[in-house]
Backbone atoms as SQL, in Angstrom:
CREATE TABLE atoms (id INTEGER PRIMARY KEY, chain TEXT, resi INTEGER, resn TEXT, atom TEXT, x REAL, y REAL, z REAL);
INSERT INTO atoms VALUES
  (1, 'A', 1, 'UNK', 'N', -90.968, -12.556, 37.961),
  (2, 'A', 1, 'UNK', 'CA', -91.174, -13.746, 38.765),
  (3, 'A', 1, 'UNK', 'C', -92.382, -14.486, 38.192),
  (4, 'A', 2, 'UNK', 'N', -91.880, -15.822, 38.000),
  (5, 'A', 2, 'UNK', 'CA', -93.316, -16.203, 37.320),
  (6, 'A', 2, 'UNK', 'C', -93.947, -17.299, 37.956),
  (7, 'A', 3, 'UNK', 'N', -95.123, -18.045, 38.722),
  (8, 'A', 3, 'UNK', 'CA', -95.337, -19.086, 39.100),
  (9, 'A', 3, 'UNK', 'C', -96.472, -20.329, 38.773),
  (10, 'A', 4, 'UNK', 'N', -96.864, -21.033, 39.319),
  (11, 'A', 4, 'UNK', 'CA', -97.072, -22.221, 38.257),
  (12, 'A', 4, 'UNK', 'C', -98.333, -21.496, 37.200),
  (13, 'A', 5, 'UNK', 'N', -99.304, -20.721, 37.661),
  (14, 'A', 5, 'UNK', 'CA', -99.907, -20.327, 37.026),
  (15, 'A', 5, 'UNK', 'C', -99.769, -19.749, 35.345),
  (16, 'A', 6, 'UNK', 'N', -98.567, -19.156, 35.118),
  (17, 'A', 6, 'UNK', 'CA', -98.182, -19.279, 34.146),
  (18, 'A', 6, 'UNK', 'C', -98.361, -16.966, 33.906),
  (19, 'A', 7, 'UNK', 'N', -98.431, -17.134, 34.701),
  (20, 'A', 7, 'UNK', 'CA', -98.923, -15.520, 34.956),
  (21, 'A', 7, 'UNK', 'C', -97.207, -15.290, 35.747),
  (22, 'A', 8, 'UNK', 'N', -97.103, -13.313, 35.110),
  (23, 'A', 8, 'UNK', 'CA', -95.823, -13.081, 35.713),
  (24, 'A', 8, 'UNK', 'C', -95.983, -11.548, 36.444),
  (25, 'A', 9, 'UNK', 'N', -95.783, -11.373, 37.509),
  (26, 'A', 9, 'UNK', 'CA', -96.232, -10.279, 38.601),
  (27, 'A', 9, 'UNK', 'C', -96.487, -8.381, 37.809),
  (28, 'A', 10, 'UNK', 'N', -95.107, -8.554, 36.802),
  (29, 'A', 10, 'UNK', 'CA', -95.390, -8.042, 36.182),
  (30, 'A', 10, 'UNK', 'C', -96.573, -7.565, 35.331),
  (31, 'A', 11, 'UNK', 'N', -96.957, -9.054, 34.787),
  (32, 'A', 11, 'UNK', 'CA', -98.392, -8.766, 33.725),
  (33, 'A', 11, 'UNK', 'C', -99.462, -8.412, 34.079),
  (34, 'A', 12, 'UNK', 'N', -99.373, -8.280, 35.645),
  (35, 'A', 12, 'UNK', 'CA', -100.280, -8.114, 36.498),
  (36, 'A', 12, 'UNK', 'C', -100.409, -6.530, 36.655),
  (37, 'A', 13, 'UNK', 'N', -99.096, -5.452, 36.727),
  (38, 'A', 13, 'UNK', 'CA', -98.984, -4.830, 37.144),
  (39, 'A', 13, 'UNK', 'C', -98.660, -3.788, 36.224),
  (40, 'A', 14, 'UNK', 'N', -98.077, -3.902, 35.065),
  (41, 'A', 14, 'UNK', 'CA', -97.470, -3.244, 33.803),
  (42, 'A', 14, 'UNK', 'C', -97.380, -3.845, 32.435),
  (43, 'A', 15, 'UNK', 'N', -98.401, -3.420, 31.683),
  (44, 'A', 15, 'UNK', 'CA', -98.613, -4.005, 30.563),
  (45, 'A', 15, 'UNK', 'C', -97.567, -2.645, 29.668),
  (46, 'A', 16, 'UNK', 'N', -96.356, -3.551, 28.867),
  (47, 'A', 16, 'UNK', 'CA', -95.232, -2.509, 28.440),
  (48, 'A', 16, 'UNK', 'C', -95.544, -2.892, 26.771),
  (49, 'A', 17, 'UNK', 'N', -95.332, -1.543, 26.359),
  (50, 'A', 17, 'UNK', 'CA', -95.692, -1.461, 25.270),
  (51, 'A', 17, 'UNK', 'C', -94.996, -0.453, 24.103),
  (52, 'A', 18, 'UNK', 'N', -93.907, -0.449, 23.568),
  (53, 'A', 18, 'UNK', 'CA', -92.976, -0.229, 22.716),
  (54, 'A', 18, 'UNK', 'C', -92.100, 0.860, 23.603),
  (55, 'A', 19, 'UNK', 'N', -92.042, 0.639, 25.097),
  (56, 'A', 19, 'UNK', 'CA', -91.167, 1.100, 26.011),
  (57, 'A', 19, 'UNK', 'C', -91.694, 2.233, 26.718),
  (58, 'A', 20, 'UNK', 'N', -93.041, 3.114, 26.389),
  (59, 'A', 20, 'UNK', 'CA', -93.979, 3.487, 27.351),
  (60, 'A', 20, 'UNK', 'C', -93.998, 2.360, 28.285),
  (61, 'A', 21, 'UNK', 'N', -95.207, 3.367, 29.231),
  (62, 'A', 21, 'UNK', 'CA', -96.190, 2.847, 30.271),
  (63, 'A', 21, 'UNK', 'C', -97.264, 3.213, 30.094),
  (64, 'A', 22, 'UNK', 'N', -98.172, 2.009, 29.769),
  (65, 'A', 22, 'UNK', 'CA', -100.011, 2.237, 29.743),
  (66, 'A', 22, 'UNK', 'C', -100.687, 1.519, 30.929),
  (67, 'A', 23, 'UNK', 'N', -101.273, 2.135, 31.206),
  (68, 'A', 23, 'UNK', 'CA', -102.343, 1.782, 32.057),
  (69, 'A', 23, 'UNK', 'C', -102.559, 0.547, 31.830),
  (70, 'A', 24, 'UNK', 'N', -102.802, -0.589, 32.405),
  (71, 'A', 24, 'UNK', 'CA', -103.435, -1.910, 31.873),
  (72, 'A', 24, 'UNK', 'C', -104.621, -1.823, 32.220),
  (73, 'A', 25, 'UNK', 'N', -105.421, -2.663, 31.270),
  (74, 'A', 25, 'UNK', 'CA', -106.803, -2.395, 30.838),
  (75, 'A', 25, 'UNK', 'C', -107.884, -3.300, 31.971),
  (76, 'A', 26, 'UNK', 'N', -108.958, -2.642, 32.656),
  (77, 'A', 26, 'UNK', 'CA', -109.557, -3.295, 33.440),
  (78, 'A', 26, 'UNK', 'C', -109.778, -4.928, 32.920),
  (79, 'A', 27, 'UNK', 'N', -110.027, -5.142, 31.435),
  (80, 'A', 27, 'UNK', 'CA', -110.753, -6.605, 31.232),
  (81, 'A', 27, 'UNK', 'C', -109.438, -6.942, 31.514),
  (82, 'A', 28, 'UNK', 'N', -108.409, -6.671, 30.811),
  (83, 'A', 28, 'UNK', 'CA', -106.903, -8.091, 31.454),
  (84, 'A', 28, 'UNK', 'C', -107.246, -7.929, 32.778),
  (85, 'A', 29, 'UNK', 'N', -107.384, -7.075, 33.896),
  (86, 'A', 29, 'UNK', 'CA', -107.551, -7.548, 35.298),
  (87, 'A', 29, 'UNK', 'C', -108.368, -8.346, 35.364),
  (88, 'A', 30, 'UNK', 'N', -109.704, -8.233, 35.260),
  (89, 'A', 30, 'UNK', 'CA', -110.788, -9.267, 35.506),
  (90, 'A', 30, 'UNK', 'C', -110.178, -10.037, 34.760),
  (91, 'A', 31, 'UNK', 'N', -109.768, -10.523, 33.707),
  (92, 'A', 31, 'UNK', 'CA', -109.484, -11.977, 33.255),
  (93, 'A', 31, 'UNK', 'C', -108.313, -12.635, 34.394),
  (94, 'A', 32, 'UNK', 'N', -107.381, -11.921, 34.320),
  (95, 'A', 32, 'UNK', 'CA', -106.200, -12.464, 35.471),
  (96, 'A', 32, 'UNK', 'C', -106.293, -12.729, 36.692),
  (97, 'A', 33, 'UNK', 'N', -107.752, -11.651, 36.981),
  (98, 'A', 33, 'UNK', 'CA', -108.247, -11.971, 38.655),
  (99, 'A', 33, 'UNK', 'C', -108.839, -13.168, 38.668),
  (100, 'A', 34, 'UNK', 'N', -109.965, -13.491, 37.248),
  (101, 'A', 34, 'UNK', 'CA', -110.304, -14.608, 37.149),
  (102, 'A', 34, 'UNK', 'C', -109.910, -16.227, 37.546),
  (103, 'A', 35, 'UNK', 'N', -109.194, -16.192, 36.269),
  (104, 'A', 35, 'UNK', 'CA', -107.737, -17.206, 36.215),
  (105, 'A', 35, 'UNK', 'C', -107.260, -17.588, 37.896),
  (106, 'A', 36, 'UNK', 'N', -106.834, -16.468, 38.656),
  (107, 'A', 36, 'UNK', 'CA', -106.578, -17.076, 39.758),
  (108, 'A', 36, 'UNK', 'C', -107.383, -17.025, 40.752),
  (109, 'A', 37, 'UNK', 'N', -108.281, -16.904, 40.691),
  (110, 'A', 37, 'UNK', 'CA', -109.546, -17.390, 41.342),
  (111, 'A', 37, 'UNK', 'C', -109.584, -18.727, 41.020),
  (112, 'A', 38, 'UNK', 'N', -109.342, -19.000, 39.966),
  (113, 'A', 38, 'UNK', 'CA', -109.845, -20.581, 39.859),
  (114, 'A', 38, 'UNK', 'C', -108.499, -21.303, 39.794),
  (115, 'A', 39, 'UNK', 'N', -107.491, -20.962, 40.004),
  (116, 'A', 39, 'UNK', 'CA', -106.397, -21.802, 40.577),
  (117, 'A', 39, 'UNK', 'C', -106.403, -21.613, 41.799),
  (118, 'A', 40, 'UNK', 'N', -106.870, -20.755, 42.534),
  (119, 'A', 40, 'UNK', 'CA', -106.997, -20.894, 44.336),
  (120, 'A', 40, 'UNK', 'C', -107.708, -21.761, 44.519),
  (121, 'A', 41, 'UNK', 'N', -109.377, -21.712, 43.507),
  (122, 'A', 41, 'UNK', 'CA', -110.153, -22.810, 44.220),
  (123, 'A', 41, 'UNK', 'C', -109.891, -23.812, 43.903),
  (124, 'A', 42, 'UNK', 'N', -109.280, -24.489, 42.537),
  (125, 'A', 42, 'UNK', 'CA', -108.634, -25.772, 42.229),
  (126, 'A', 42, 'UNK', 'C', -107.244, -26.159, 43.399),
  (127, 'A', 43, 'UNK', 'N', -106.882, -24.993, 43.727),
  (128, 'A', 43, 'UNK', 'CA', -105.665, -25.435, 44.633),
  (129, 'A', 43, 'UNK', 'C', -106.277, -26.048, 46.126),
  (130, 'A', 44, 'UNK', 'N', -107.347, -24.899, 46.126),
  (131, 'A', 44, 'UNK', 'CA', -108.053, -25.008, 47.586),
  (132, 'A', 44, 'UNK', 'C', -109.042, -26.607, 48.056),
  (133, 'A', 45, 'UNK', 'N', -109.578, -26.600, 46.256),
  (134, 'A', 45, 'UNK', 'CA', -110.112, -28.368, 46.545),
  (135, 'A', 45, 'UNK', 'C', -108.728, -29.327, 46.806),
  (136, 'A', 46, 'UNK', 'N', -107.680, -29.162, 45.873),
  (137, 'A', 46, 'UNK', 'CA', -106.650, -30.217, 46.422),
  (138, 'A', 46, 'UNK', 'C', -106.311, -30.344, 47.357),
  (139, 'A', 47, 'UNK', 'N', -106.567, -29.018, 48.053),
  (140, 'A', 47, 'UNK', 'CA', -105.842, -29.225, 49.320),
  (141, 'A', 47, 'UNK', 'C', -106.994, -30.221, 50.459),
  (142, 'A', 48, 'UNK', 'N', -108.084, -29.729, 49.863),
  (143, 'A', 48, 'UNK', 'CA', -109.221, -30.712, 50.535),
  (144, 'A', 48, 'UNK', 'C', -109.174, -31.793, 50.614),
  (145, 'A', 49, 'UNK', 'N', -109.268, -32.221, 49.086),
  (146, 'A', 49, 'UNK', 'CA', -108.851, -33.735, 48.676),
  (147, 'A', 49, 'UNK', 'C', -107.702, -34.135, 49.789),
  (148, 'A', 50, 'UNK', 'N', -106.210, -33.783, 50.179),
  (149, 'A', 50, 'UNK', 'CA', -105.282, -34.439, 50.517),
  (150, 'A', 50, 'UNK', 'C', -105.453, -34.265, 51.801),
  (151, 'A', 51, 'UNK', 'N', -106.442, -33.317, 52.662),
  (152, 'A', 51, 'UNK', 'CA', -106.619, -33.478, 53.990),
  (153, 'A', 51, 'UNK', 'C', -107.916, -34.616, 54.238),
  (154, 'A', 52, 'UNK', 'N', -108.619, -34.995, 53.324),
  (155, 'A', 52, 'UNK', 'CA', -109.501, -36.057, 53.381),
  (156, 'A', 52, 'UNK', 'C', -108.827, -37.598, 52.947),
  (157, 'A', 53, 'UNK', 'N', -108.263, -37.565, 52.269),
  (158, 'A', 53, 'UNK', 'CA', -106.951, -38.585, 52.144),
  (159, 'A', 53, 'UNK', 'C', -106.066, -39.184, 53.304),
  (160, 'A', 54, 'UNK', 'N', -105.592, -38.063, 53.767),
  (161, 'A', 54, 'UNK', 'CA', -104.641, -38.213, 54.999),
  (162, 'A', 54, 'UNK', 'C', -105.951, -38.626, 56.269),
  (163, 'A', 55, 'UNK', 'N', -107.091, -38.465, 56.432),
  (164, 'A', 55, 'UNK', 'CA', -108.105, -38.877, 57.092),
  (165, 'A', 55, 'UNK', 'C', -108.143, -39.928, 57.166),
  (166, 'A', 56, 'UNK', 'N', -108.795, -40.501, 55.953),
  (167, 'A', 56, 'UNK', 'CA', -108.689, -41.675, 55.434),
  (168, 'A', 56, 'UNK', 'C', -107.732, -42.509, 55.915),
  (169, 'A', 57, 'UNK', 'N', -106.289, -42.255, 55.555),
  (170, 'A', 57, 'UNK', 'CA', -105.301, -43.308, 55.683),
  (171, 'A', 57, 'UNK', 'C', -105.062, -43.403, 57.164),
  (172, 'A', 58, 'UNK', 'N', -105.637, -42.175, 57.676),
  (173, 'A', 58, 'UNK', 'CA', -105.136, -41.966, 59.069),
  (174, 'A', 58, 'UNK', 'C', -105.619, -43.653, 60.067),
  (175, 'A', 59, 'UNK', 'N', -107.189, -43.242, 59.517),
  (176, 'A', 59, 'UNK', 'CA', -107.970, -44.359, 60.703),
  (177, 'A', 59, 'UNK', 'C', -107.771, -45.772, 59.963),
  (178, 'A', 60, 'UNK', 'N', -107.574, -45.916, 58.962),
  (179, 'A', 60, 'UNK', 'CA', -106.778, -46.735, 58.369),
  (180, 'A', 60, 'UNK', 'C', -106.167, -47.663, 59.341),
  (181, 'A', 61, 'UNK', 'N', -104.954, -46.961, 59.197),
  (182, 'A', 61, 'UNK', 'CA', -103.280, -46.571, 60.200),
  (183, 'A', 61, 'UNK', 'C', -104.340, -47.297, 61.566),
  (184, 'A', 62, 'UNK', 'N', -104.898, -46.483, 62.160),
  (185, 'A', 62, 'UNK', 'CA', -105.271, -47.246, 63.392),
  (186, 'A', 62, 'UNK', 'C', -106.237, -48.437, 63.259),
  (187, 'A', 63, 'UNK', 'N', -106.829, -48.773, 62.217),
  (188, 'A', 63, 'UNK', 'CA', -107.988, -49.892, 62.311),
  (189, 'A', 63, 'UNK', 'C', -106.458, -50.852, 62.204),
  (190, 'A', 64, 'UNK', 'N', -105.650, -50.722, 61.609),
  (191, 'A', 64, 'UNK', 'CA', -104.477, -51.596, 61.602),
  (192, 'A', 64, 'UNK', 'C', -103.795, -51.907, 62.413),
  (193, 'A', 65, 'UNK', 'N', -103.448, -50.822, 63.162),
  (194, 'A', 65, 'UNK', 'CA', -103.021, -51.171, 64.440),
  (195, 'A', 65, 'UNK', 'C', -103.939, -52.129, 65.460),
  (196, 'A', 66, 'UNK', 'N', -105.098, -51.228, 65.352),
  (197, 'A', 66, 'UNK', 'CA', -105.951, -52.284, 66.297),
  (198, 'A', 66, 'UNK', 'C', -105.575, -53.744, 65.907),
  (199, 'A', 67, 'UNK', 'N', -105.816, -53.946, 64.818),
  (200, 'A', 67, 'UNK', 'CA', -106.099, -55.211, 64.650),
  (201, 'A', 67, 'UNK', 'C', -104.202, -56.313, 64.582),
  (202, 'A', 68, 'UNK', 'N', -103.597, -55.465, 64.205),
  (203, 'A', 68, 'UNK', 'CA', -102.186, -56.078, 64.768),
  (204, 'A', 68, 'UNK', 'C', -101.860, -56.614, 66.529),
  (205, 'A', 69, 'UNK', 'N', -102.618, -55.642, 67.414),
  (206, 'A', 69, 'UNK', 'CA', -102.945, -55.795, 68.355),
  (207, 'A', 69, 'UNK', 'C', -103.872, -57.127, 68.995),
  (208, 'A', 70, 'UNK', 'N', -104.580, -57.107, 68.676),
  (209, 'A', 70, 'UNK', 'CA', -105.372, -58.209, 68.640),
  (210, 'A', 70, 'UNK', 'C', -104.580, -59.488, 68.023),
  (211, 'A', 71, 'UNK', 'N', -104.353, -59.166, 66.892),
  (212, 'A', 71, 'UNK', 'CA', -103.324, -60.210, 66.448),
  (213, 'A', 71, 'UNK', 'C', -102.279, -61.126, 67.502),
  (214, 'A', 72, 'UNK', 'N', -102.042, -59.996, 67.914),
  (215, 'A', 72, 'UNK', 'CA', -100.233, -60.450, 69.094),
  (216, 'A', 72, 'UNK', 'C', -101.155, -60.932, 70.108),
  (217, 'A', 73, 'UNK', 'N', -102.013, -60.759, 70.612),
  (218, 'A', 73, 'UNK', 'CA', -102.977, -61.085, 71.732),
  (219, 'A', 73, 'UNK', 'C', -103.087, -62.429, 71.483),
  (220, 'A', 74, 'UNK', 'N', -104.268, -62.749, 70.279),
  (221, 'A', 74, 'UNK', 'CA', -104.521, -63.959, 69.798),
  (222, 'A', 74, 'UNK', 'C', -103.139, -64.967, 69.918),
  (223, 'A', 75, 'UNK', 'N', -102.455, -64.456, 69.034),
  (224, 'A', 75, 'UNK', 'CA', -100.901, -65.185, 68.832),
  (225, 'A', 75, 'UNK', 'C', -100.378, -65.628, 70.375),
  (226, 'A', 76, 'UNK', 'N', -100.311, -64.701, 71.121),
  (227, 'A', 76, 'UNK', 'CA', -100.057, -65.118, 73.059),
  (228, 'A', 76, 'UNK', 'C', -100.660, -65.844, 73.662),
  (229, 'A', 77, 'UNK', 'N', -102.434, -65.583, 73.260),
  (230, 'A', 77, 'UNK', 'CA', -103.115, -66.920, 74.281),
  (231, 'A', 77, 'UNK', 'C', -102.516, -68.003, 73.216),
  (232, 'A', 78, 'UNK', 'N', -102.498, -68.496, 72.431),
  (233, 'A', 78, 'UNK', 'CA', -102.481, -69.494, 71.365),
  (234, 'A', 78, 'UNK', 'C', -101.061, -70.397, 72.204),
  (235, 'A', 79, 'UNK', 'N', -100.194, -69.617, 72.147),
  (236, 'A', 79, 'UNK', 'CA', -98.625, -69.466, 72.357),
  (237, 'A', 79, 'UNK', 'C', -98.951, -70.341, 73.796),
  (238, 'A', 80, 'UNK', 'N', -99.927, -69.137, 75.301),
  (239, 'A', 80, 'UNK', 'CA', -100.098, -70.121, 75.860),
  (240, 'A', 80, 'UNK', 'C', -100.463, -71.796, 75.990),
  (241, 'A', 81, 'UNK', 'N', -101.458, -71.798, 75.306),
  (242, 'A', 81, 'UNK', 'CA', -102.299, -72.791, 75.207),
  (243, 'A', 81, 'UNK', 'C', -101.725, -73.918, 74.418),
  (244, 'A', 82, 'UNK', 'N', -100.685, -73.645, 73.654),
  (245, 'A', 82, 'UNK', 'CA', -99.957, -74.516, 73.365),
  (246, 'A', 82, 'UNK', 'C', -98.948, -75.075, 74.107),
  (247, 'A', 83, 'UNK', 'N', -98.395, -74.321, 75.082),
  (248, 'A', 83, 'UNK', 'CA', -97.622, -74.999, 75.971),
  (249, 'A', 83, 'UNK', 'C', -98.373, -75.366, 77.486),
  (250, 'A', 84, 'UNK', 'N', -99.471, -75.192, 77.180),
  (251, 'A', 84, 'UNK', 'CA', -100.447, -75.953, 78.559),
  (252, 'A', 84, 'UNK', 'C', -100.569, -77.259, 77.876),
  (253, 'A', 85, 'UNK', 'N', -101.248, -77.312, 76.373),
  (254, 'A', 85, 'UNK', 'CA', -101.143, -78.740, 75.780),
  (255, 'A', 85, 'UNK', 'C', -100.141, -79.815, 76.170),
  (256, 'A', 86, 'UNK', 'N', -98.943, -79.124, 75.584),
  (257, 'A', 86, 'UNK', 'CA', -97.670, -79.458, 75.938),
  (258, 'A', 86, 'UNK', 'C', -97.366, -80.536, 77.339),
  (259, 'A', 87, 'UNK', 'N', -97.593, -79.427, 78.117),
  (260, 'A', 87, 'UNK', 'CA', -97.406, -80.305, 79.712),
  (261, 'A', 87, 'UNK', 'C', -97.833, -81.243, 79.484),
  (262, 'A', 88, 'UNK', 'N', -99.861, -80.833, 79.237),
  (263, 'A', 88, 'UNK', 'CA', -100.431, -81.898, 79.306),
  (264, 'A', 88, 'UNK', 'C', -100.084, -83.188, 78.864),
  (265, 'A', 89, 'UNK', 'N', -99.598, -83.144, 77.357),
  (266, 'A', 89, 'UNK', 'CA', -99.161, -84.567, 76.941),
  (267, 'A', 89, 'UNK', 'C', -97.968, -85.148, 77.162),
  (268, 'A', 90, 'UNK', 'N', -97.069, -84.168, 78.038),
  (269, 'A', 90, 'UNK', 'CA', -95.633, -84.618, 78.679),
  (270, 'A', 90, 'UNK', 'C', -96.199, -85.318, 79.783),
  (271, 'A', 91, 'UNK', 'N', -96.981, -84.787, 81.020),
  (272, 'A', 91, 'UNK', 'CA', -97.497, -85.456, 82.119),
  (273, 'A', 91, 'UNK', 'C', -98.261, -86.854, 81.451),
  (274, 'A', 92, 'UNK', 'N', -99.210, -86.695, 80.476),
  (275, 'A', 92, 'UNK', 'CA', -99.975, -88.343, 79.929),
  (276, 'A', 92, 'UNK', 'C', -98.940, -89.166, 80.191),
  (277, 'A', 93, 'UNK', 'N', -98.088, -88.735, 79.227),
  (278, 'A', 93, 'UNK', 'CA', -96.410, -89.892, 78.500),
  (279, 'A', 93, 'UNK', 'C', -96.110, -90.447, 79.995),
  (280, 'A', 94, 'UNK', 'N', -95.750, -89.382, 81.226),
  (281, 'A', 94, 'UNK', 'CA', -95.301, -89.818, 82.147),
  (282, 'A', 94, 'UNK', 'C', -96.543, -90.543, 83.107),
  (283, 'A', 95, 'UNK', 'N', -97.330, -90.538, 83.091),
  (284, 'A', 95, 'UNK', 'CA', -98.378, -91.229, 83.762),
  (285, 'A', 95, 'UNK', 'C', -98.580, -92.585, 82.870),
  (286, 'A', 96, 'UNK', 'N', -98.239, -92.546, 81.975),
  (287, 'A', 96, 'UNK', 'CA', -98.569, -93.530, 81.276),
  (288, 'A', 96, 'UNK', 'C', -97.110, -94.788, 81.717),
  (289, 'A', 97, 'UNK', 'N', -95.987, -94.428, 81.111),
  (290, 'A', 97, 'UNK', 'CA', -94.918, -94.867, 81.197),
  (291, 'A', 97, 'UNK', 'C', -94.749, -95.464, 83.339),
  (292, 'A', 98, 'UNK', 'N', -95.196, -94.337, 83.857),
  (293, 'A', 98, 'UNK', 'CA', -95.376, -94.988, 85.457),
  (294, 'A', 98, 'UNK', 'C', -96.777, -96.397, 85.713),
  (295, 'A', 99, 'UNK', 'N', -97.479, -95.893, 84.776),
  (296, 'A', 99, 'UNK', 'CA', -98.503, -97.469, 84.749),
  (297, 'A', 99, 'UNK', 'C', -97.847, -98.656, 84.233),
  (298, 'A', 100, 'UNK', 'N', -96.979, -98.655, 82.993),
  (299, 'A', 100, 'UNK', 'CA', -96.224, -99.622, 82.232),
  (300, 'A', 100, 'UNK', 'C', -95.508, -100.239, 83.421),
  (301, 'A', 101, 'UNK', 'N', -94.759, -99.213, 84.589),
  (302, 'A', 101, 'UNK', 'CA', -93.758, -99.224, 85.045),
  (303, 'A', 101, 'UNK', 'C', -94.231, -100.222, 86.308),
  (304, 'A', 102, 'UNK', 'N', -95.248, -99.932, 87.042),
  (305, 'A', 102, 'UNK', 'CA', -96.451, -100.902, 88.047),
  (306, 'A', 102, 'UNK', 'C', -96.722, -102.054, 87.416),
  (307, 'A', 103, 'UNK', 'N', -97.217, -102.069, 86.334),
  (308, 'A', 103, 'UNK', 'CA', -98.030, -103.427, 85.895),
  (309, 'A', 103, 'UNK', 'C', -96.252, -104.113, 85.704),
  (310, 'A', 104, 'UNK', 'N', -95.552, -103.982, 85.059),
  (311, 'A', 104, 'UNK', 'CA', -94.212, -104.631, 84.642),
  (312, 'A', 104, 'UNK', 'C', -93.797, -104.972, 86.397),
  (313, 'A', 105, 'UNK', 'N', -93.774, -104.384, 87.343),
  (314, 'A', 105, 'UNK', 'CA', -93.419, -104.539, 88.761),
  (315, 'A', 105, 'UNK', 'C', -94.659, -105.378, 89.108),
  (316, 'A', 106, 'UNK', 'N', -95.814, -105.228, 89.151),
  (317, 'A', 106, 'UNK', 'CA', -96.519, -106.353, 89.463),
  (318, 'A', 106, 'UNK', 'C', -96.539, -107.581, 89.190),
  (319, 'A', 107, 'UNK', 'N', -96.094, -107.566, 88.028),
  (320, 'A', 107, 'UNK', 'CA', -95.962, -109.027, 87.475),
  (321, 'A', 107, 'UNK', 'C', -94.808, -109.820, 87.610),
  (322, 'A', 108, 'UNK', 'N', -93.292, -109.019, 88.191),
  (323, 'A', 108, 'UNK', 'CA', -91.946, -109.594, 88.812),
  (324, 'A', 108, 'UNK', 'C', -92.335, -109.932, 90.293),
  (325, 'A', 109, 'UNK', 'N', -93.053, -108.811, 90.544),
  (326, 'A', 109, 'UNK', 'CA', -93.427, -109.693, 92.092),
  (327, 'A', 109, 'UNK', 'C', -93.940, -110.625, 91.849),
  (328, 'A', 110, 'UNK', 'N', -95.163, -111.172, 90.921),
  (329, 'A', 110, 'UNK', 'CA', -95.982, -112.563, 91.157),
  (330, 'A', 110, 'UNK', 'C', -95.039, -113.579, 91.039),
  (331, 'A', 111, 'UNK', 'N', -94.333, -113.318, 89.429),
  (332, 'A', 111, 'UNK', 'CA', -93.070, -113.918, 89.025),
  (333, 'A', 111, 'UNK', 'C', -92.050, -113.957, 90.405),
  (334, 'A', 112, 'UNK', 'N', -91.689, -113.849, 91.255),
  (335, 'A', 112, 'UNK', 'CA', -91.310, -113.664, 92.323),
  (336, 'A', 112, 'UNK', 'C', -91.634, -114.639, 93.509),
  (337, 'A', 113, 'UNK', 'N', -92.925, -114.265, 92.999),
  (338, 'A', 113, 'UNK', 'CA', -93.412, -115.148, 94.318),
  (339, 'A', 113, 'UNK', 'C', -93.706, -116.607, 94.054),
  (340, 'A', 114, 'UNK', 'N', -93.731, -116.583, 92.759),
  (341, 'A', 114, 'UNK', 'CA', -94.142, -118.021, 92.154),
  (342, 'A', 114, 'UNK', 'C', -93.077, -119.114, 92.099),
  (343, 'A', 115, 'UNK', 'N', -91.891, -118.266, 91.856),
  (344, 'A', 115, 'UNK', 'CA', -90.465, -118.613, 92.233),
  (345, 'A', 115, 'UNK', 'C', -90.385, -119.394, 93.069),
  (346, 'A', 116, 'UNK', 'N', -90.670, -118.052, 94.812),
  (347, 'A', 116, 'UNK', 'CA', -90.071, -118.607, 95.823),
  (348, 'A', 116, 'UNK', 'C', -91.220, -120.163, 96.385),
  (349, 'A', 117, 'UNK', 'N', -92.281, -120.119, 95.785),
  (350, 'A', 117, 'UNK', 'CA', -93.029, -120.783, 96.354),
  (351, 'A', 117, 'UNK', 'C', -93.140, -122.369, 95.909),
  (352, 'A', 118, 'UNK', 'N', -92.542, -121.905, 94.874),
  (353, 'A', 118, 'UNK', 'CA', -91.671, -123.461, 94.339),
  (354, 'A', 118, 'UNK', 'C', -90.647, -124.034, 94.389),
  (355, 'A', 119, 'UNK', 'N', -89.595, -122.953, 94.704),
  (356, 'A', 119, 'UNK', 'CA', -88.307, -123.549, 95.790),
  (357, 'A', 119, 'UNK', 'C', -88.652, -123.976, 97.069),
  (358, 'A', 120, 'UNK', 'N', -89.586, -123.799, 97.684),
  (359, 'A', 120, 'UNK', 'CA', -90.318, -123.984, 99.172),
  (360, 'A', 120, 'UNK', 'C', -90.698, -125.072, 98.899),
  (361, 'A', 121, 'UNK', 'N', -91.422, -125.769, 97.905),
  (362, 'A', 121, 'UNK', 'CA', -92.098, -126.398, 98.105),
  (363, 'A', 121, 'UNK', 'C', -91.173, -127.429, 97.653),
  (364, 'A', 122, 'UNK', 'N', -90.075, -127.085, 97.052),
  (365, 'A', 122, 'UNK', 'CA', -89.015, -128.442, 95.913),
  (366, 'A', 122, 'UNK', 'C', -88.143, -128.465, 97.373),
  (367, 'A', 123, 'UNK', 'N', -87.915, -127.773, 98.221),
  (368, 'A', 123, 'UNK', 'CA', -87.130, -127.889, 99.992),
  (369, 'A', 123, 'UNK', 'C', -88.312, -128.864, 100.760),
  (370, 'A', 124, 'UNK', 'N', -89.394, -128.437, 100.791),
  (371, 'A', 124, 'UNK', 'CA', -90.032, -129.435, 101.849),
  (372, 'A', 124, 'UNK', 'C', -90.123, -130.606, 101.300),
  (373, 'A', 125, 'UNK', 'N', -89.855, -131.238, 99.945),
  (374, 'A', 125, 'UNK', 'CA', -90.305, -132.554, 99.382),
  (375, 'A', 125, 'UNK', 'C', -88.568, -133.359, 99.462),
  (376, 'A', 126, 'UNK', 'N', -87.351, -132.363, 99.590),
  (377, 'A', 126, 'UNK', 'CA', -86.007, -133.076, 100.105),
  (378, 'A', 126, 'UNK', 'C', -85.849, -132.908, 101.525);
């Protein structure tokens, strides 16, 4: 069985040698114990690294959210406030258009009256 290390359980365990069995020699242990000592701790920093990573992206992830949040907020009052505008300048138009609508009626009444007050007066002179 062999794994990424490049070491095989065997070499660990039975060093074979023209089809005897010898003892394997303390320095291959210490070298092999070595070796994976320092792929545990190289494994053991990566694994650090990618739990400080995933940290990282984590609050990330939420400073983003927050602020998408805020976003839709902003975007809603806005949303309001644009259709309060709205009214507002629908009601002007119509306040405005009802003044047009008075002064234009004020002035058929005078026109009106100026009328009748000269047929009155073209009746009392026949």
């Amino acid at each position: 069985m062999c794994d990424s290390t490049g070491l095989n359980m065997e070499d660990l365990v039975d060093v074979k040698t023209g089809g005897g069995r010898q003892e394997p020699k303390i320095e291959e242990f210490k070298s092999k114990l070595i070796r994976l000592q320092q792929v545990k701790a190289d494994l053991q920093e990566e694994i650090l690294e990618k739990k400080l990573l995933r940290e990282c992206l984590q609050k990330e992830f939420a400073a983003l959210e927050t602020e998408a949040y805020q976003l839709e907020l902003t975007h809603q009052e806005n949303k309001n406030l644009m259709q309060k505008l709205q009214f507002q300048c629908e009601e002007s138009e119509r306040r405005s258009l009802r003044m047009k609508f008075e002064n234009q009626l004020v002035q058929l009444i005078g026109q009106h009256k100026l009328l009748y007050s000269t047929i009155k007066e073209s009746q009392e002179k026949n």
